[in-house]
Structures are given as C-alpha cells and as structure tokens.
C-alpha positions in Angstrom: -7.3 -24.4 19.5 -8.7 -27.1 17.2 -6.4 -29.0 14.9 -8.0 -27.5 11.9 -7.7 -24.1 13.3 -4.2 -24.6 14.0 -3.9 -26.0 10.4 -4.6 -22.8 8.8 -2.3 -21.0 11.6 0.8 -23.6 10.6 0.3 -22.3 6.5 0.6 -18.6 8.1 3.5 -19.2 9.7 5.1 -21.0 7.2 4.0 -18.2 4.3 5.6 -15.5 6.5 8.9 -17.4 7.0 8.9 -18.1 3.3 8.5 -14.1 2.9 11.5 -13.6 5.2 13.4 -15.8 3.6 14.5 -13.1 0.3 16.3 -11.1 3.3 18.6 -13.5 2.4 17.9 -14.3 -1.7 15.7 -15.6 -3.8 14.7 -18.9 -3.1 11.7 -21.3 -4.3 10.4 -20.7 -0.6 9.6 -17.5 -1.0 8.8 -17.6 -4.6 6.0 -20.1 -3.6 4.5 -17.4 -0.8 4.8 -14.6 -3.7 2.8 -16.7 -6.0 0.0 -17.2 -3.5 -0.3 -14.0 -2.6 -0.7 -13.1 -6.3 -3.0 -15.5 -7.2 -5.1 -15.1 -3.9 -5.3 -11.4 -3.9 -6.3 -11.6 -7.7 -9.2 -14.3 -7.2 -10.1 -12.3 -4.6 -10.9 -8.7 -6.1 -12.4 -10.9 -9.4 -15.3 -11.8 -6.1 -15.2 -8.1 -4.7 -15.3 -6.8 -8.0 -18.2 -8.8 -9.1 -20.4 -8.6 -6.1 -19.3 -4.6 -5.3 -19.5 -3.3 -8.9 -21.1 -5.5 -11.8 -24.1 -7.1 -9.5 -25.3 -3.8 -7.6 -24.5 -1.0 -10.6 -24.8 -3.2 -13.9 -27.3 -6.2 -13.5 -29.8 -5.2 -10.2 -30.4 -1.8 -12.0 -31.7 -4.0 -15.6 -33.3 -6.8 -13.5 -36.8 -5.9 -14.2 -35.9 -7.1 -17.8 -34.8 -10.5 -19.5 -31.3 -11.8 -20.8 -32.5 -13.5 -24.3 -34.2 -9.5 -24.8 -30.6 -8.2 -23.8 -32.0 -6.2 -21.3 -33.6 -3.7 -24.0 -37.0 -4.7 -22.1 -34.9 -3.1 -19.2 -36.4 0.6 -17.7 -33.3 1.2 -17.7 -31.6 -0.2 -20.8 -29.3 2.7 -20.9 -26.8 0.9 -18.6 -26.0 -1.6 -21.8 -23.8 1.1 -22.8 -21.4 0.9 -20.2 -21.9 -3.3 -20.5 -20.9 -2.3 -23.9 -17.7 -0.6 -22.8 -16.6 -3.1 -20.4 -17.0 -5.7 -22.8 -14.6 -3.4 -25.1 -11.7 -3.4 -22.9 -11.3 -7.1 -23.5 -10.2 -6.7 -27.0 -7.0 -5.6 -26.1 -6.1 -9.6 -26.4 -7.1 -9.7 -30.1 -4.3 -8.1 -32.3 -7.2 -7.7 -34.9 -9.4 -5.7 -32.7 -7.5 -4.3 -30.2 -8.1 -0.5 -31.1 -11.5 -1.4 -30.3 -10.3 -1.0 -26.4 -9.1 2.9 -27.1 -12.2 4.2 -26.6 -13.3 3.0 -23.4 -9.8 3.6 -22.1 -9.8 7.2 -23.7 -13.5 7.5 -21.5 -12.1 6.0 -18.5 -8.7 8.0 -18.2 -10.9 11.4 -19.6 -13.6 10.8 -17.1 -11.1 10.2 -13.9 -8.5 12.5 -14.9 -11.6 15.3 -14.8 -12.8 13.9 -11.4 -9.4 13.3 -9.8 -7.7 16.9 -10.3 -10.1 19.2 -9.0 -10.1 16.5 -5.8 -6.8 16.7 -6.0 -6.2 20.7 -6.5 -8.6 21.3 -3.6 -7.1 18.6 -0.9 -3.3 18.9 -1.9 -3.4 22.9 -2.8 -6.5 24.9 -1.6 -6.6 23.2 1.7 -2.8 23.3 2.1 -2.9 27.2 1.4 -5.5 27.5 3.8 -4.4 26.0 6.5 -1.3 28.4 5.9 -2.8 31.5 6.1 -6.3 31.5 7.5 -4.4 31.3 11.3 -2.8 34.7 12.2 0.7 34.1 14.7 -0.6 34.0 18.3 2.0 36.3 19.1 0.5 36.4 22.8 1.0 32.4 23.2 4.1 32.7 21.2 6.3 29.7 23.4 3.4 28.3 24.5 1.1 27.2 27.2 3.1 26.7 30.1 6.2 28.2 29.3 8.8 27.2 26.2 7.1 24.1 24.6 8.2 23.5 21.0 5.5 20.4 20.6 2.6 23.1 21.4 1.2 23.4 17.2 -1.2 26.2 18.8 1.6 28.4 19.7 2.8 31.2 17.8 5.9 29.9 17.1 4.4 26.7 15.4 2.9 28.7 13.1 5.4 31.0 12.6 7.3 28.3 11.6 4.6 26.7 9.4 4.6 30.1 7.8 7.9 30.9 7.5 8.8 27.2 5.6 6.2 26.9 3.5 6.9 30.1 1.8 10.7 29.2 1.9 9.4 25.8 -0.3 7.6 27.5 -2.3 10.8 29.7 -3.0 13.0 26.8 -3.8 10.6 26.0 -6.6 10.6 29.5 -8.1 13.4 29.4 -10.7 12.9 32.3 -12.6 15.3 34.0 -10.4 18.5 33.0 -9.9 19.1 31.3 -6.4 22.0 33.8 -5.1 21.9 36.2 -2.4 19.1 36.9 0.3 16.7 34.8 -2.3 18.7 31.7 -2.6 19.2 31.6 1.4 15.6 31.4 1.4 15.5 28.8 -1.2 18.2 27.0 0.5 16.2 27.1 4.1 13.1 25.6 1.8 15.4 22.6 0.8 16.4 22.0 5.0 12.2 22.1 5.1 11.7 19.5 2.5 14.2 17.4 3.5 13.0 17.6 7.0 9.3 16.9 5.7 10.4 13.9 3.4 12.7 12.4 6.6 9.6 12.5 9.2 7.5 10.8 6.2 10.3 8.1 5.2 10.5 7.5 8.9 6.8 7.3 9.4 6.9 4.5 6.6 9.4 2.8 8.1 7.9 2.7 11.7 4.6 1.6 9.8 6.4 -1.7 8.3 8.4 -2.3 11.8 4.8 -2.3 13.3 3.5 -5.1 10.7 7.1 -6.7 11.3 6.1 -6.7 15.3 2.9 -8.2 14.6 4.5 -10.8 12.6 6.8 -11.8 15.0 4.2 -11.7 18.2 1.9 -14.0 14.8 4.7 -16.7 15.2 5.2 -16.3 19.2 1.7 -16.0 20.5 -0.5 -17.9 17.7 1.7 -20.4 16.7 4.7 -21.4 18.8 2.3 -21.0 22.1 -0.5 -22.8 20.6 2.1 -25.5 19.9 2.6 -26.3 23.1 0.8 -24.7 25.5 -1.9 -26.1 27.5 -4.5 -28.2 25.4 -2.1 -28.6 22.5 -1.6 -32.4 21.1 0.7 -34.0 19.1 -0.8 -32.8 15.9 0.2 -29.6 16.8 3.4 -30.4 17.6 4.4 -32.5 15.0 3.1 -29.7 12.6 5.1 -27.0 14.3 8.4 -29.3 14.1 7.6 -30.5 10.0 7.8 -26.6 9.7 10.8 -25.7 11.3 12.7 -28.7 10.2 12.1 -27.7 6.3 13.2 -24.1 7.2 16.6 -25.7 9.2 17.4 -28.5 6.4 16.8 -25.6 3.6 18.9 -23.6 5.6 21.7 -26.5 6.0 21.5 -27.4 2.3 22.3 -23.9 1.6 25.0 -23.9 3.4 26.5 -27.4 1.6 26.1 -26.2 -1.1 27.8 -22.7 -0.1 30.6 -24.5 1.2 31.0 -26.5 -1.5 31.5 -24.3 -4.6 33.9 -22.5 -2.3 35.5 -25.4 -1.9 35.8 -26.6 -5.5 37.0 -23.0 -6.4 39.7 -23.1 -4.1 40.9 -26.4 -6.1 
C-alpha cells in the first residue's frame, strides 16, 4: 500500500476512534468526526442532488432553449414552473417573504402524501392481509417435512400460527369491547405476538449495528494495523500509525489527570 493510500486509511481510522470515543462522553474528538460527517454527507447530496435531479429533469429537458430568453424559447417551457417552485422554497430565509414558501410546501406535502398512502395502504395492509389468508392450513404437512420441524414456514402449523396471531393483533387493537373474558385472552395473546414481533426486529437492529461494529474493528485490524507493519510497510506508515495512537493514549491519560485531580481537590 502506497503512502498516500495509507494516508487516507490513517484519517479512517482515526474518524472511527473519534466516533468510539462518546461510549465514553463527549469529547472534542468525537465532536470533530460528527462535524465531518455532517458537513461531508451534506456537500455530498448538494452534488447528487444537482447532477440526479436539477441537470437531467430541470435543465437537459429546456436545453434546446437560451438562458437570457429564460427558457421561454424552450419546447418545453412548462418545466419553469417547477424552477419557479424550487426557487420559492428559499424564501423561508426572508421574514418578509417567507409565506411565499407555503405553497410549494403545501404542493409538495399534497402531492407525496397522495402518492405515499396508497403505496403505503397496499404494501403495509393489502399485501399483509393477503399473505394471511390467500394460503389455506396444510393440515396434511401440518409438523412438517420430515417429521416435527417448527422452522418449516410451509407447514401447517406455521401458518396456523401466522393466522392465529395476526387475528389475535388485530384483537388487541379493537377497543370497542372491553378486554375481559374469552376476548381479552385473545387480546392478551396479540400483545405476547407483538412483543415477540417488535423483539426479533429490535434484535435484528441490533445484530445489523454489531455487523458494522465487526467490520469496523476487522477496518482497524486488517487495513490499518496490518498495513502498518506488514510486509512492504515503511516508516511513514509506521510513524503514522504510532502519531494516531499516541493522541488517543495521551487524550486518554489527560483524562484521567484531570479525573484524578478534581477528585482530589474535592476530597480537600
């Protein structure tokens, strides 16, 4: 690995220390990486943004036209009015003419909320429904292939199960009777069935972030530390890996100084 490579590899490291650093409190380490990351990801969707949505839909549709016309010379002039709307939103910076940015907003939010629940009605409702009842209980594979296997989602007892808790759910969530008797044990075996579907999620999440966690580690192992001194590394690399670690350790030991210290002084 060049030196310039392992340049950019030494700032990686060093940003994903800095972020592991607020595991133990807020320090100007971390609020550096944060920063960054803010101001990077920022610059970087004003370029994604420009070259995926203003060149292709706004300015290669009118480009058959001239600026100092406006773009009215444009076969397609009509696409000024969206221009127009864009522009709009920036008013929300004048206190003068910020209503100005209403109406675009009130288009935007109108327009999306009308596209996004019928999307959402038909993958988060219709589909869900469907999937519930278009199977009938394979009451002949009812265990399973193989004898008793509880993984097997194509046995009958799968989606008896399926069945049988998303009704219960749906029961907890029915209030216009009161949740007593035969009715509320339902409800009650609907609550086991949420909480069993919000666990297996919360721990999906959480297996998700140990997996980046992993990577981050094996990031500091493999492309840093062994590229620090494995075969074909210089000194560069090795003075770079050793500046890095010796700001974490002397942060670290001032810390602790300083911790030492006020406990010290309040003591006295």
């Amino acid at each position: 690995m060049d030196f310039g490579t392992f340049l950019w590899t030494t700032l990686g490291a060093f940003l994903t220390l800095a972020i592991f650093s607020f595991l133990y409190k807020d320090n100007p380490f971390y609020k550096v990486a944060e920063h960054l990351v803010v101001g990077v990801s920022a610059g970087y969707f004003v370029i994604v943004l420009w070259h995926n949505g203003l060149s292709p839909n706004l300015f290669q549709r009118m480009d058959d036209g001239s600026w100092y016309m406006l773009w009215l010379d444009s076969s397609a002039p009509w696409y000024i009015v969206p221009a127009l709307l864009g522009i709009m939103m920036y008013t929300r910076f004048s206190k003068k003419y910020a209503w100005l940015s209403r109406w675009p907003m009130a288009l935007y939010i109108g327009i999306a909320t009308g596209v996004a629940i019928p999307l959402e009605m038909s993958a988060r409702v219709n589909r869900q429904l469907f999937a519930v009842m278009e199977r009938s209980i394979d009451w002949t594979n009812f265990f399973g292939h193989g004898g008793v296997n509880l993984l097997d989602t194509t046995s009958g007892l799968s989606q008896l199960i399926v069945f049988v808790g998303a009704i219960s759910a749906l029961v907890y969530f029915f209030f216009s009777k009161q949740h007593t008797g035969w009715f509320g044990g339902v409800a009650t075996f609907g609550i086991w069935i949420l909480m069993i579907g919000f666990g297996a999620s919360f721990g999906y999440t959480v297996m998700a972030r140990i997996s980046l966690f992993i990577n981050r580690i094996q990031y500091l192992d493999n492309d840093w530390g062994a590229n620090a001194f494995g075969a074909g590394a210089h000194v560069g690399h090795k003075l770079l890996f050793w500046l890095v670690v010796a700001l974490v350790v002397g942060y670290a030991i001032r810390e602790i100084v300083i911790h030492v210290t006020r406990k010290t002084t309040a003591v006295k």
